[in-house]
N, C-alpha and C positions, 0 to 999 in steps of 0.2 A: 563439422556438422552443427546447425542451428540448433539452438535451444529455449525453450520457455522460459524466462525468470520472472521471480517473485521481490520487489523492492519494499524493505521495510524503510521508513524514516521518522527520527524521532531525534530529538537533541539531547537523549538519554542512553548512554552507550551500555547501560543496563537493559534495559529492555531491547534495546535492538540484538544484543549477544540472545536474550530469552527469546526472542522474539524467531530469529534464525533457527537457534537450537530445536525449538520448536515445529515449525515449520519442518525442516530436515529429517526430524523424528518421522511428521506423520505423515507426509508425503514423500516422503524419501527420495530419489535420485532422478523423479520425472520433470524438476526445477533447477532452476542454478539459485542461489540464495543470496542477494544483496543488500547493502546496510548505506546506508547516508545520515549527517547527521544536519543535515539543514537541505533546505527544498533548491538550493544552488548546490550542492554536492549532489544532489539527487540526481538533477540537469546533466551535472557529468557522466555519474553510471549511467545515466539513460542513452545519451550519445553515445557513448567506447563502447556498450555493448551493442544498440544500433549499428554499428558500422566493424561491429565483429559480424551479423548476421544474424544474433539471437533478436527476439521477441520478446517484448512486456506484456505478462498477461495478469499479473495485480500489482497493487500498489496499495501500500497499507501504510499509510501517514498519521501520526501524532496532529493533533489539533491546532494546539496551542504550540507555536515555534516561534523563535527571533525571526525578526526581518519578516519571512511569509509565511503565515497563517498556513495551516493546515488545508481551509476548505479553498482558500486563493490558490494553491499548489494543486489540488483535485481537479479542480475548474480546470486549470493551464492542461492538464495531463488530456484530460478527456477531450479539450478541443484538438491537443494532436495522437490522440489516439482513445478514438471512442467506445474502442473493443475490449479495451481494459477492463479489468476488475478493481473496482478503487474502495477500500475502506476505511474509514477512521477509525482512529482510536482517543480517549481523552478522558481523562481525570475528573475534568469541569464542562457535563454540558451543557451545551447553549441553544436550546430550541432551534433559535432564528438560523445561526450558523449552520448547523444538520439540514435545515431545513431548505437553504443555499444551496450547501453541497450534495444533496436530494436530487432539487431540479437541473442544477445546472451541469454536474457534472457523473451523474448516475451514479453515485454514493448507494454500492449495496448494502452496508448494514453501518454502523455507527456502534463500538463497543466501547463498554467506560471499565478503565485501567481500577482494578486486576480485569482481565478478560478470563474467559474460559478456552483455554485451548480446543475444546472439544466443538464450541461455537464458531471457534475461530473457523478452524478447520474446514467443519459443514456449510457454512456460508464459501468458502473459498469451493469446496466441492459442486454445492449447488449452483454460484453463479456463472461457475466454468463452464457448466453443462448446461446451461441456460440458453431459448435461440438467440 
């Protein structure tokens, strides 16, 4: 049976474990919960579970990463799947960049680390339910 997943990626294997725990807490068993730690590991979960038959319905990306930027990895996501739920997350923001991944890649909200799980959360709830 297909399932919904939620992809966290961050080059912080801290925050992705918090990130999960979280996630799993408050949404409980209606997700499958995945972690990457660069925007090329991410490409991978995205395919194996593509071709298992589940569904990406967020993606919550770190900003600031080696090799591909955060909002360069939103972008990518959203042109092949524009149904998605994409949010950043990010220590340092950067106007210009939010502002990218705004337009181009329908960037629902943009949280700067620590985040509030409680935000976290209601953004993931509202823009699922969103037409």
């Amino acid at each position: 049976m297909s399932k919904s997943f939620i992809l966290c990626v961050d080059d912080d294997k801290t925050i992705l474990m918090s990130l999960k725990a979280q996630l799993r807490y408050c949404l409980g068993a209606e997700f499958c919960y995945e972690v990457a730690e660069s925007a090329e590991e991410a490409w991978e979960v995205i395919n194996d579970l593509e071709e298992s038959g589940d569904s990406l319905a967020v993606v919550i990306s770190d900003c600031l990463m080696p090799k591909v930027k955060g909002d360069e990895f939103l972008i990518a996501v959203h042109k092949k799947y524009p149904k998605a739920v994409k949010l950043m997350l990010t220590g340092h923001a950067d106007n210009d960049v939010i502002a990218r991944a705004k337009s181009k890649a329908n960037l629902a909200a943009c949280l700067t680390k620590p985040w509030s799980k409680e935000e976290l959360v209601n953004i993931i709830n509202m823009a699922l339910e969103a037409p």
